[in-house]
N, C-alpha and C positions, 0 to 999 in steps of 0.2 A: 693864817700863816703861822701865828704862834703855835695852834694845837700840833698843826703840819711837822713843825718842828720838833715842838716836846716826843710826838709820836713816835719821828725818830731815833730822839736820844734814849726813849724806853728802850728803842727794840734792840739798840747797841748795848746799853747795859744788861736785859736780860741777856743777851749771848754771850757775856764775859761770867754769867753766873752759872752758865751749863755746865753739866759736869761732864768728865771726860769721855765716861761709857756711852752718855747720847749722842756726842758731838763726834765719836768714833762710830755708830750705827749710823748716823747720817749720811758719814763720807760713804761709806759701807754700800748703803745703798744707793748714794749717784755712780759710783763708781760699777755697778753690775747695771744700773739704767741707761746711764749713758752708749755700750755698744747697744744695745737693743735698741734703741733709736737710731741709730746710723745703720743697722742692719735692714729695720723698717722702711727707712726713706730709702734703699738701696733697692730693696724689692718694688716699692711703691713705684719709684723710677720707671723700672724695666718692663711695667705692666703696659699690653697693648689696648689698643682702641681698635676693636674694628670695624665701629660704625662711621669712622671719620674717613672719608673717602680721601683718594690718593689724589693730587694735584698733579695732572699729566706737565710733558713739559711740549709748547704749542712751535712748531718751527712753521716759519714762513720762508715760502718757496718762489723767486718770482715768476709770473707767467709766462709759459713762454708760449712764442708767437702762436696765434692759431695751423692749425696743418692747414687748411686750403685755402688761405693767405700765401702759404710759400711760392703754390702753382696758378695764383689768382690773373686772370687776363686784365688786364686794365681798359676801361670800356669809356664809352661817351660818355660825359660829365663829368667822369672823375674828377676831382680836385688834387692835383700832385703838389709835393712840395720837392720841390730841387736842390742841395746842398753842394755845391763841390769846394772843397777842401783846399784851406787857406787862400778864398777867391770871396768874400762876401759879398762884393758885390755883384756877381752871380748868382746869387741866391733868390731865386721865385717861386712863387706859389701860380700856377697854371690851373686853367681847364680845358679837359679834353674837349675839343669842339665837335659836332656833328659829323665833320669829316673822318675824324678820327685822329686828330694831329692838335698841336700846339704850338706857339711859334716862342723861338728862347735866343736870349743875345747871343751876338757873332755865329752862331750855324743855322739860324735861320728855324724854318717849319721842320719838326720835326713828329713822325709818326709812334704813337701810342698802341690804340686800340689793336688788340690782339696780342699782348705781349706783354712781359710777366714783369716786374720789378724790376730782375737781374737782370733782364736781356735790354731792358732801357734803360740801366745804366751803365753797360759797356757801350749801346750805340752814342750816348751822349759824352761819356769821353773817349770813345773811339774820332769821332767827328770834332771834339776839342782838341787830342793830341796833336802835337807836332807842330802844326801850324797855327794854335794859339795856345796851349798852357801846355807843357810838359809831363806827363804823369799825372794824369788828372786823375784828383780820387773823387768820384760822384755817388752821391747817397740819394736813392730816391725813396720817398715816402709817401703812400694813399693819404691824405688827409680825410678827405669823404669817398666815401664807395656810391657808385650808381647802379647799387644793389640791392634789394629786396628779398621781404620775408613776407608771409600770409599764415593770419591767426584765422582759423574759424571756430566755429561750435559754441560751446557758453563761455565768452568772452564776453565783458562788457560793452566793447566797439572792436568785430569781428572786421579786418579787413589787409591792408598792404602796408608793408611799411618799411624802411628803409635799415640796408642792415650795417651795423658798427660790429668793427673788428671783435669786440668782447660781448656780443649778445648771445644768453644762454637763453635756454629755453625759459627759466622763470622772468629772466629781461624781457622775454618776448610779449609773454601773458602778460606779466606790470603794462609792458607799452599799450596794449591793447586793453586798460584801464582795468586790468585784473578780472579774473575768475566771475562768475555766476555762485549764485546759493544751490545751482543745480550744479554744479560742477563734479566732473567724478575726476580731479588734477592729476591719483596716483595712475589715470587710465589716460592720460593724456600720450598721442604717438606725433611721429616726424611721419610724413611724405616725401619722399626724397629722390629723384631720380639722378642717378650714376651710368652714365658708359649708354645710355638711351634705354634703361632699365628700370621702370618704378618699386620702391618698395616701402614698407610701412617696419617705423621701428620704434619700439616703446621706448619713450623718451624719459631723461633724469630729466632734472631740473636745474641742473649742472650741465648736461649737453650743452655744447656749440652751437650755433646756429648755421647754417651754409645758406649763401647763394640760393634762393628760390624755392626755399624750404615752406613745405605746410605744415602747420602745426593745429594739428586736431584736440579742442579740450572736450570729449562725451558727457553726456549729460548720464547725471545719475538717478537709477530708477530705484534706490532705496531712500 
């Protein structure tokens, strides 16, 4: 502590012994150092990197309903759930029964099978109107579909299986306990028949799944 000290009081007295011609080249030269340093950090600055990649920016989109969901028939088994608006205790969960109907407070049995969404929820508050709730707003919703998918090829357990509104094609292969070591995935197609027309279409793995879809994974021969 004491040298600490003395050391300083030297270095104060040598500067009071300088003579002026030093202690003016001194200033001299911080004073011509000084911008060159702020010229340098100025360039240094504005230097790029172009090995540092760009940070995209990620939006998220919500899903929206699948397309043949809008036109979906509602069949035996299904599971519905029934809402109508500011009535809760109207509110059930049904199944379609064999017959093809379901039975729901005050209007009694009412028929499903063959008919889309929309068109059973106008007949359920058409049939409500007037003579029990005024304006009825009815929301109906699939809970479970009594629908189906089929995985073949080199799938772990090739077979049928039941299809949810958001199953893609890789949802599919997962359900079917994923892929083989033979698997050739980017050759993976749909089976698909439309309008009583089959056809084969090289599938993403992002595809949709529809209604009674086969999905083929080939096997690879490299």
């Amino acid at each position: 502590m004491i040298q600490t000290l003395s050391g300083k009081i030297t270095e104060k007295i040598g500067l009071c012994f300088l003579s002026p011609h030093l202690i003016k080249k001194r200033w001299i030269s911080g004073f011509f150092l000084y911008p060159l340093f702020l010229i340098l950090l100025f360039f240094t600055s504005c230097a790029t990197y172009p090995n540092i990649p760009k940070i995209e920016e990620t939006k998220i989109h919500n899903n929206p309903e699948p397309g043949w969901l809008k036109n979906y028939l509602i069949s035996i088994n299904d599971v519905l759930k029934i809402v109508v608006w500011d009535h809760d205790d109207l509110t059930r969960e049904v199944q379609v029964s064999a017959e093809g109907s379901f039975s729901y407070p005050l209007i009694g049995r009412v028929k499903a099978v063959g008919l889309t969404v929309s068109q059973l929820e106008q007949e359920i508050a058409k049939r409500l109107s007037g003579r029990y709730i005024i304006n009825p707003q009815v929301t109906v919703t699939v809970e479970e579909y009594h629908r189906f998918f089929y995985v073949f090829g080199q799938v772990k357990k090739p077979g049928r299986y039941p299809l949810e509104a958001d199953t893609t094609v890789l949802k599919a292969i997962t359900t079917a306990e994923g892929a083989t070591d033979k698997a050739a995935i980017n050759k993976t197609k749909i089976v698909r028949e439309e309008n009583g027309v089959r056809k084969e279409i090289k599938a993403k793995m992002t595809d949709l799944v529809k209604p009674e879809d086969v999905i083929i994974v080939p096997e690879s021969f490299f």
